[in-house]
N, CA, C and O atoms as a GROMACS GRO file, in nm:
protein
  416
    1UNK      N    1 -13.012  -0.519   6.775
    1UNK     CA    2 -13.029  -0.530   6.919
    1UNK      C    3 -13.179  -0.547   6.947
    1UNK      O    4 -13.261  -0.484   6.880
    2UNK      N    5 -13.210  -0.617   7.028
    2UNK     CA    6 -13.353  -0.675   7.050
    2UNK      C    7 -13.396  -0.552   7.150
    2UNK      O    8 -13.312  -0.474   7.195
    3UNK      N    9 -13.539  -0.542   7.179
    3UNK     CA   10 -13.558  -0.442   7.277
    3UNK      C   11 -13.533  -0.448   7.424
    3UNK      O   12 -13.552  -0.358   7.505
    4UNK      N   13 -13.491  -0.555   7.442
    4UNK     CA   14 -13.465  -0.624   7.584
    4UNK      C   15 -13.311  -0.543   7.611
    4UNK      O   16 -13.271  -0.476   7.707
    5UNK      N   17 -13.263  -0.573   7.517
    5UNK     CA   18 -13.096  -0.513   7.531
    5UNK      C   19 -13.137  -0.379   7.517
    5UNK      O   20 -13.140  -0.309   7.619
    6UNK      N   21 -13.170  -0.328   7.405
    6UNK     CA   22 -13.178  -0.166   7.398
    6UNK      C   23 -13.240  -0.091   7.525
    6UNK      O   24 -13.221   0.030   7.541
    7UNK      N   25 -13.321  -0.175   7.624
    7UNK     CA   26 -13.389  -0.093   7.764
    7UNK      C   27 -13.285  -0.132   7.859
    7UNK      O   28 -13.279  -0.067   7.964
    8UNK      N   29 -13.202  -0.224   7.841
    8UNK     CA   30 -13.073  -0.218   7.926
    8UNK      C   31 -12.955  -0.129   7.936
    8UNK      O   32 -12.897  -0.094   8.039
    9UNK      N   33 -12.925  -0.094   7.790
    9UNK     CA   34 -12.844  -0.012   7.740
    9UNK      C   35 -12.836   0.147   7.794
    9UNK      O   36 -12.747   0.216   7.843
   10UNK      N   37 -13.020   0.175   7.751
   10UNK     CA   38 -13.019   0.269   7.769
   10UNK      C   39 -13.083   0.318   7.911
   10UNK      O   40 -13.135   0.430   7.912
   11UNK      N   41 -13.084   0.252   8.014
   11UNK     CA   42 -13.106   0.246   8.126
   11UNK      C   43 -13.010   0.244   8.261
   11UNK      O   44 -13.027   0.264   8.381
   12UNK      N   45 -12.897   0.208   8.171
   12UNK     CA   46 -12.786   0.158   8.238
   12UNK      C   47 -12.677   0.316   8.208
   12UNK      O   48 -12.582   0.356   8.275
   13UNK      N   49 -12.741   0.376   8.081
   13UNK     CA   50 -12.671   0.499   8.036
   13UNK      C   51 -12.667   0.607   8.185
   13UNK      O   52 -12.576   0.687   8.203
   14UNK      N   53 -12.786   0.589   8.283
   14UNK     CA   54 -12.843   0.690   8.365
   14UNK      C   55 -12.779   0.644   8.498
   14UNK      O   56 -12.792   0.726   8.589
   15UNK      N   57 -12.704   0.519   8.532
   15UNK     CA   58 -12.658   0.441   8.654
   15UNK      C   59 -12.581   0.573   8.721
   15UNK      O   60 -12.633   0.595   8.831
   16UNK      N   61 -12.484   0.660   8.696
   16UNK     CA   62 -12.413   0.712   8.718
   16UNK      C   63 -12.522   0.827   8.825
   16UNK      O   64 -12.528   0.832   8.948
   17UNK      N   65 -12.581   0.887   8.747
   17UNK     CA   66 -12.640   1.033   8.790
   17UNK      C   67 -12.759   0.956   8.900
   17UNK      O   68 -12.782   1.001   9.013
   18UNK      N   69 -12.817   0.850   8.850
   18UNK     CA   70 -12.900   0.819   8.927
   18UNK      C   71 -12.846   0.787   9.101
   18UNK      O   72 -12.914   0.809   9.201
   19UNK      N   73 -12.720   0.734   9.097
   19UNK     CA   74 -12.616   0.693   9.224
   19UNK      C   75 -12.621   0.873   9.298
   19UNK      O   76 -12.645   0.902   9.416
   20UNK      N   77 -12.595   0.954   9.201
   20UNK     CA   78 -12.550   1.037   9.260
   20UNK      C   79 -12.699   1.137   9.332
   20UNK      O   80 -12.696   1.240   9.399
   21UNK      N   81 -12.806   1.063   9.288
   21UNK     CA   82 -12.925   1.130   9.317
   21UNK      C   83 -12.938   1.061   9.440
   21UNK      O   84 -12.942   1.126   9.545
   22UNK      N   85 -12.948   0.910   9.441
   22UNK     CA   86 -12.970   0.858   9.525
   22UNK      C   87 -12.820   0.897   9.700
   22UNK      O   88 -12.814   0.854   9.816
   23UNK      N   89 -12.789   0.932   9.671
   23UNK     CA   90 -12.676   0.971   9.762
   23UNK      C   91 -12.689   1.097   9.818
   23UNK      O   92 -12.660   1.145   9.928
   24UNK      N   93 -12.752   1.150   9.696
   24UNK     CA   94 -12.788   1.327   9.813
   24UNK      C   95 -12.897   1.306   9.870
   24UNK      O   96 -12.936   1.380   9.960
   25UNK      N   97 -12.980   1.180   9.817
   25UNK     CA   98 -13.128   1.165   9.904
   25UNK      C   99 -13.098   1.096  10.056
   25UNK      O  100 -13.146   1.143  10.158
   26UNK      N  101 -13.033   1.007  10.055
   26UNK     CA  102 -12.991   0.896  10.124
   26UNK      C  103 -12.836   0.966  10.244
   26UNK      O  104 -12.850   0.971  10.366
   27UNK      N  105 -12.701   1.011  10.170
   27UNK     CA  106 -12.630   1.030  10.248
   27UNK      C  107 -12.501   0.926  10.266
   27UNK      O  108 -12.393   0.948  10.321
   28UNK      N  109 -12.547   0.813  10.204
   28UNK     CA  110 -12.432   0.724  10.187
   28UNK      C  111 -12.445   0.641  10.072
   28UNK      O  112 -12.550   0.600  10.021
   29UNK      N  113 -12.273   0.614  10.019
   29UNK     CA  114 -12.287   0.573   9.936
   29UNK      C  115 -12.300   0.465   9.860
   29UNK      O  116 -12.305   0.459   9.737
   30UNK      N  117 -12.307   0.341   9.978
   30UNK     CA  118 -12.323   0.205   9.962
   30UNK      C  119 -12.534   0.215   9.942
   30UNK      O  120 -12.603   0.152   9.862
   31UNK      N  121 -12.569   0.294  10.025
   31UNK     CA  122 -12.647   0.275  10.033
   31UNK      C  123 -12.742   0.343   9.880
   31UNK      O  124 -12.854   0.302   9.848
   32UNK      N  125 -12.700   0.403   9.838
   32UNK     CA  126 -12.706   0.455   9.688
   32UNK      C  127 -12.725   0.376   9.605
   32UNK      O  128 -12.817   0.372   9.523
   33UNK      N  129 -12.601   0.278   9.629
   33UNK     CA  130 -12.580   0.162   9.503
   33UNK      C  131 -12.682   0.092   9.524
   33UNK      O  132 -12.757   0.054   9.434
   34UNK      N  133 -12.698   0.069   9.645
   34UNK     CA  134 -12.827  -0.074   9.628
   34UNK      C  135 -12.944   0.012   9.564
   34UNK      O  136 -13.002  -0.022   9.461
   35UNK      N  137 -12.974   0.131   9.638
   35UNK     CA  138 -13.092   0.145   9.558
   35UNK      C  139 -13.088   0.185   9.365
   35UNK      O  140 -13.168   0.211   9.276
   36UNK      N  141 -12.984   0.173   9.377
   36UNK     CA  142 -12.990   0.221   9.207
   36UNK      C  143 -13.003   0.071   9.164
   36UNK      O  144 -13.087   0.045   9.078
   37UNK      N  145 -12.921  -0.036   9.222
   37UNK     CA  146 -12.979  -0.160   9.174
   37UNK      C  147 -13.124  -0.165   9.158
   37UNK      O  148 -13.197  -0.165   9.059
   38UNK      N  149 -13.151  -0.170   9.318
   38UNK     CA  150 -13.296  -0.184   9.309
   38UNK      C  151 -13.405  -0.107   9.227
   38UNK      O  152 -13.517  -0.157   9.217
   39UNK      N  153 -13.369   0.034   9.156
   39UNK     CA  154 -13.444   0.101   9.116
   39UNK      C  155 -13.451   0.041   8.919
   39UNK      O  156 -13.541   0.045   8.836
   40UNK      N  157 -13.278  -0.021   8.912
   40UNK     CA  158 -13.256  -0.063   8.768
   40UNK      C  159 -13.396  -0.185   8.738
   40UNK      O  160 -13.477  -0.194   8.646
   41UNK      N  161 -13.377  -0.259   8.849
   41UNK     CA  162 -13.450  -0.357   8.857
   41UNK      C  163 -13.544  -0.361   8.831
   41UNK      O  164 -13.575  -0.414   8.724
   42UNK      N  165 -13.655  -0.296   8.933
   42UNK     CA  166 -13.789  -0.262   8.912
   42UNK      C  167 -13.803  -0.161   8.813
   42UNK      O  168 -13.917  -0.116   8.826
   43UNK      N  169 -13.741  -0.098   8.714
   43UNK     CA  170 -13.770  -0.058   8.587
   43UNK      C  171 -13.765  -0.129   8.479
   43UNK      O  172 -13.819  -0.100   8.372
   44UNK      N  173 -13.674  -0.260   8.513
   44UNK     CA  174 -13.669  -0.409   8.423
   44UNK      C  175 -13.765  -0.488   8.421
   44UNK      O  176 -13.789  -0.573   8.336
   45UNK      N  177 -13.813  -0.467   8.499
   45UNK     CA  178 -13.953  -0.548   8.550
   45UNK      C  179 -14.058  -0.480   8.478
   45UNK      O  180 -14.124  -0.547   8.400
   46UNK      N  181 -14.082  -0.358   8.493
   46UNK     CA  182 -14.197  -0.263   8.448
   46UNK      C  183 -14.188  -0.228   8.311
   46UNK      O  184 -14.292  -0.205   8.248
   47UNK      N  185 -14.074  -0.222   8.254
   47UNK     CA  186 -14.006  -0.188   8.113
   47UNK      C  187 -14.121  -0.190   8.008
   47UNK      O  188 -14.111  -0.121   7.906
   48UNK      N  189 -14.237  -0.274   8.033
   48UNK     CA  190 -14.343  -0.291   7.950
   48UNK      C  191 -14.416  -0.150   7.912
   48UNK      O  192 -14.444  -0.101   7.803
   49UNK      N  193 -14.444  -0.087   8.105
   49UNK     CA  194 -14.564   0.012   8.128
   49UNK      C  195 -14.442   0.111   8.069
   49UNK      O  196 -14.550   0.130   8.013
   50UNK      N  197 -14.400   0.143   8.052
   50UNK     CA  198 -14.281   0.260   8.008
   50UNK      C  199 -14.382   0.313   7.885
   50UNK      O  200 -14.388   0.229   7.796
   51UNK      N  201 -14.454   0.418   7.863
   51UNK     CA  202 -14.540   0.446   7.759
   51UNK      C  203 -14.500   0.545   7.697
   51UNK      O  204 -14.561   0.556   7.591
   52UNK      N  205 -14.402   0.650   7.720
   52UNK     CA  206 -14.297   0.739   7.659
   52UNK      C  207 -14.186   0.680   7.682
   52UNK      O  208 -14.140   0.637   7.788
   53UNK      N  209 -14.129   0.678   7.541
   53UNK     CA  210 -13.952   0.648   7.549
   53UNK      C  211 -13.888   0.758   7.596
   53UNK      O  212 -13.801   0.775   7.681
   54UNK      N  213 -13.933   0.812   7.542
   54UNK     CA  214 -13.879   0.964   7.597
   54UNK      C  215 -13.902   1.005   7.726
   54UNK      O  216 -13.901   1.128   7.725
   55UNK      N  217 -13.921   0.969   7.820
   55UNK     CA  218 -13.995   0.983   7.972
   55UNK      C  219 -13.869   0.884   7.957
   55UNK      O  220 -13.796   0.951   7.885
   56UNK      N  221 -13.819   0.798   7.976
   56UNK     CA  222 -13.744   0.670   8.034
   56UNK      C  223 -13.640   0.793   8.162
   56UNK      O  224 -13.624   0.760   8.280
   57UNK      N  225 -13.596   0.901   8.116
   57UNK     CA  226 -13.512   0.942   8.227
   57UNK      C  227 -13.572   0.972   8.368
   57UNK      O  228 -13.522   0.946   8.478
   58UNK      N  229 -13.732   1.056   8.328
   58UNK     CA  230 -13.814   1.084   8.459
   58UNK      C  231 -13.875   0.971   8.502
   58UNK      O  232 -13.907   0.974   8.621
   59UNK      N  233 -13.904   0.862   8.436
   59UNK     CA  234 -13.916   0.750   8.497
   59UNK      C  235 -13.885   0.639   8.576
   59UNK      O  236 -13.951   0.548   8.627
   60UNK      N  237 -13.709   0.687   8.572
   60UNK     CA  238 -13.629   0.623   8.638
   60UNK      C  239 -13.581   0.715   8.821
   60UNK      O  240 -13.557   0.667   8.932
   61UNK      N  241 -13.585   0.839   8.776
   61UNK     CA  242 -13.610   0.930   8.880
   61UNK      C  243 -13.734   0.918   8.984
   61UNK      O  244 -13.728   0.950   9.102
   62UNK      N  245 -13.829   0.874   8.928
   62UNK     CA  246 -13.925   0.862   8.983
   62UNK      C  247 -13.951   0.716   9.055
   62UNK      O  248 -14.026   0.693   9.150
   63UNK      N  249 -13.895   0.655   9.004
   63UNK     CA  250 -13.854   0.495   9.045
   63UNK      C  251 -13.715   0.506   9.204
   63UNK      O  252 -13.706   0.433   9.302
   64UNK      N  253 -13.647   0.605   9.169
   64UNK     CA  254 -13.546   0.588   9.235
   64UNK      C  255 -13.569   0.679   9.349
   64UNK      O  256 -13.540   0.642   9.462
   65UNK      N  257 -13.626   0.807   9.324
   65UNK     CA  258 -13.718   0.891   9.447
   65UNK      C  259 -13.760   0.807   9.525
   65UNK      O  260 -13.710   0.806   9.638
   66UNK      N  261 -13.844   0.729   9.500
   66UNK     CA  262 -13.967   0.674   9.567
   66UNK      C  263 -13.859   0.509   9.646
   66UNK      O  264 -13.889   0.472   9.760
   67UNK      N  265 -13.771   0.449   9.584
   67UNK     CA  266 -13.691   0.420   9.627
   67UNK      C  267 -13.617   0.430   9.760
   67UNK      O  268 -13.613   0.350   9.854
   68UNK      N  269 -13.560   0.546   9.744
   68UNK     CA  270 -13.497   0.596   9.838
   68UNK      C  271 -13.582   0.703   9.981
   68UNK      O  272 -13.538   0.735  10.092
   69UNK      N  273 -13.698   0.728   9.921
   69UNK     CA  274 -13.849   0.796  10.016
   69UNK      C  275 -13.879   0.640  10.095
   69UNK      O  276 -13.911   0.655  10.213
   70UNK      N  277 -13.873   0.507  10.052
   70UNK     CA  278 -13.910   0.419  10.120
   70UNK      C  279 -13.794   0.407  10.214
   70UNK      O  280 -13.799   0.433  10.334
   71UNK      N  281 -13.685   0.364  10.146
   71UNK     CA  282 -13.536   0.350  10.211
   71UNK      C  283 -13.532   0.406  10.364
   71UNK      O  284 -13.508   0.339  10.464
   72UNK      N  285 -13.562   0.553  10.356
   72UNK     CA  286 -13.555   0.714  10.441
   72UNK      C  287 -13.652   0.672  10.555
   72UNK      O  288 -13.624   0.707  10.670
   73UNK      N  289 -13.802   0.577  10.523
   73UNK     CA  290 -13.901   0.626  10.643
   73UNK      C  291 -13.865   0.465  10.672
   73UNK      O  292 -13.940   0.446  10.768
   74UNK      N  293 -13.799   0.340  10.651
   74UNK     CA  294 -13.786   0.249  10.749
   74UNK      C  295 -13.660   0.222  10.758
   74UNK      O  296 -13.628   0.105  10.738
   75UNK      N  297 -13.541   0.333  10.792
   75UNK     CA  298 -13.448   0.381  10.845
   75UNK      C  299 -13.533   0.459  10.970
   75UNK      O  300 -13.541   0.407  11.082
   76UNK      N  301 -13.592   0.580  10.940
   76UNK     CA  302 -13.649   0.635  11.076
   76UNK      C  303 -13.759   0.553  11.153
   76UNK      O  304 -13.795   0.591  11.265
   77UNK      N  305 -13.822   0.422  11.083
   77UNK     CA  306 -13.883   0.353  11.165
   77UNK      C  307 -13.797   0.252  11.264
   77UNK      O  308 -13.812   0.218  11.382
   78UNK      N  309 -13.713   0.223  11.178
   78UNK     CA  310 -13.599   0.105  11.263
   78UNK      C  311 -13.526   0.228  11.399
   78UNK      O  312 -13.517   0.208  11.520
   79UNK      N  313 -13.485   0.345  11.322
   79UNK     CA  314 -13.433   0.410  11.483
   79UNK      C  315 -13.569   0.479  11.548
   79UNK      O  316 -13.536   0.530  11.655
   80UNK      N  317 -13.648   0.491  11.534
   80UNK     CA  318 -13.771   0.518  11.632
   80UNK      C  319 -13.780   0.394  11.733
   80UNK      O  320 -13.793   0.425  11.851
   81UNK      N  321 -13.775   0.284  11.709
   81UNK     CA  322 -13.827   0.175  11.747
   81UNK      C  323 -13.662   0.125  11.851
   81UNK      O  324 -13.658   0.099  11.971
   82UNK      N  325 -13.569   0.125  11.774
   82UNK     CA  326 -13.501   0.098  11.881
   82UNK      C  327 -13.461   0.229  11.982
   82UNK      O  328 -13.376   0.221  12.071
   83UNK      N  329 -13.526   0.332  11.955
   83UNK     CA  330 -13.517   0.465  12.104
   83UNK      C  331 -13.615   0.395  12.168
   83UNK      O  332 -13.616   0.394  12.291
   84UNK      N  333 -13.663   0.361  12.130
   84UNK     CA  334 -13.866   0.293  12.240
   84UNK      C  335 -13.770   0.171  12.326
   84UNK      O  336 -13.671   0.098  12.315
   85UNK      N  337 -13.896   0.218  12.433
   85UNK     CA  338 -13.854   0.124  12.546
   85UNK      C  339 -13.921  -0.010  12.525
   85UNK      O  340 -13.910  -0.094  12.614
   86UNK      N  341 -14.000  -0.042  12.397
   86UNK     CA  342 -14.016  -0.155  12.367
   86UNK      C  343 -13.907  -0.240  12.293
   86UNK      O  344 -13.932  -0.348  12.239
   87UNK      N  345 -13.767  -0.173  12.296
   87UNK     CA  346 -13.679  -0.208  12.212
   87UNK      C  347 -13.612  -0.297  12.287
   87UNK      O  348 -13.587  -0.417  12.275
   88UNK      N  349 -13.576  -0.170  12.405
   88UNK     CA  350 -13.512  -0.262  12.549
   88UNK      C  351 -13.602  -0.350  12.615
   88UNK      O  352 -13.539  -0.430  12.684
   89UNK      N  353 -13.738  -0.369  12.620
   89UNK     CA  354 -13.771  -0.494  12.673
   89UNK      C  355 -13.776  -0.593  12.591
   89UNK      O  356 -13.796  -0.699  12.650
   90UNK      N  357 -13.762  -0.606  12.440
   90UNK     CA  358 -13.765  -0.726  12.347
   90UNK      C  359 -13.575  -0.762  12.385
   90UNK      O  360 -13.525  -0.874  12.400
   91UNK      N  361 -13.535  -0.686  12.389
   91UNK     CA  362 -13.374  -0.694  12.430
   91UNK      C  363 -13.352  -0.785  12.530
   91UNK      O  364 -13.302  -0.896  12.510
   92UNK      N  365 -13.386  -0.746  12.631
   92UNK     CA  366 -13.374  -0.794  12.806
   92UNK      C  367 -13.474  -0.907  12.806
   92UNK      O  368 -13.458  -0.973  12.909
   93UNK      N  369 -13.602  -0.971  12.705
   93UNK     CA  370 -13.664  -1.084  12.749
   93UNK      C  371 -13.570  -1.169  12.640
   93UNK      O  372 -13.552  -1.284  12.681
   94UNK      N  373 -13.503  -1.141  12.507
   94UNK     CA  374 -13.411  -1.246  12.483
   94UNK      C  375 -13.269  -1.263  12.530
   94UNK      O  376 -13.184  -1.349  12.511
   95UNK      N  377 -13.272  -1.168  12.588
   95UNK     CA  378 -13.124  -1.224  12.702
   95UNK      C  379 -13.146  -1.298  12.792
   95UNK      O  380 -13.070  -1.388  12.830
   96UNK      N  381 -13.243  -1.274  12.835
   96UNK     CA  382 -13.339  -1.384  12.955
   96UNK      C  383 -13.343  -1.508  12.892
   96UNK      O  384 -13.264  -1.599  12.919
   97UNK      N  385 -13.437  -1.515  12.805
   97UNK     CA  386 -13.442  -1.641  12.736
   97UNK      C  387 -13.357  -1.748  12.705
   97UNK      O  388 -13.383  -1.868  12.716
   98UNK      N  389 -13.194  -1.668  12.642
   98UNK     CA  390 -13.122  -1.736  12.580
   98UNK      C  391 -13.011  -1.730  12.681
   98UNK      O  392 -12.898  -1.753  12.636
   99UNK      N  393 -13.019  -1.707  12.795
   99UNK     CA  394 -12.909  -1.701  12.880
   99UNK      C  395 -12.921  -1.880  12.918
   99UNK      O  396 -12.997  -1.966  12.960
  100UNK      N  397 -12.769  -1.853  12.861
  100UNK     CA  398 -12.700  -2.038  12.933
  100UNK      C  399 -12.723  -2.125  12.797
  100UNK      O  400 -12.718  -2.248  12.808
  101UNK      N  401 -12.744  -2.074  12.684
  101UNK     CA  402 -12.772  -2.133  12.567
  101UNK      C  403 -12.587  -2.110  12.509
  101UNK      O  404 -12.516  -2.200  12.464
  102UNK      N  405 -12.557  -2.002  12.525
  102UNK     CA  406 -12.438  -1.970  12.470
  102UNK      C  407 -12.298  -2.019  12.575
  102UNK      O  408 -12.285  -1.952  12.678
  103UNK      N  409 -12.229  -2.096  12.559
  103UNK     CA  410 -12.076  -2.086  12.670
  103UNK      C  411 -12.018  -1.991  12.633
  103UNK      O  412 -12.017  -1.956  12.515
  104UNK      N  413 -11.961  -1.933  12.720
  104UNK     CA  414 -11.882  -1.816  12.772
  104UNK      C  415 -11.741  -1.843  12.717
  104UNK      O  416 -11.649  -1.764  12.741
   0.00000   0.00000   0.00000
């Protein structure tokens, strides 16, 4: 097995627990999966800097933390922003705008 496969293998060994990390961080479970994609990913990518093999589990934790810490603050930026009353006036100037664009 080439090392390309063996960092898949054994990366892919952690998919399970990592879902389930990402789900007590997060709260749902679609939203879990993507980030465990996303976290598989960008450890496929980085697979180089990996400088303990033995670290590969806290490394992936730490990939998937930070993951799901991004996930968490533009979730609370997207609902901050639509409570703001700048939400409802970007709202009400494209209803304006696009009114009579659409038939009824």
């Amino acid at each position: 097995m080439d090392p390309a496969e063996d960092f898949a293998a054994r990366a892919e060994a952690y998919r399970r627990e990592l879902r389930v990390h990402c789900y007590r961080l997060t709260g749902s479970f679609d939203e879990a999966e993507d980030l465990v994609q996303e976290t598989l990913l960008h450890a496929w990518r980085g697979r180089d800097r990996l400088q303990d093999e033995a670290g590969l589990r806290a490394w992936l934790y730490r990939i998937a933390t930070n993951a799901c810490l991004d996930f968490l603050r533009r979730v609370a930026a997207t609902a901050a922003f639509l409570a703001s009353d700048d939400a409802a006036a970007i709202t009400a100037t494209w209803i304006n705008a696009t009114a009579g664009m659409f038939p009824s």
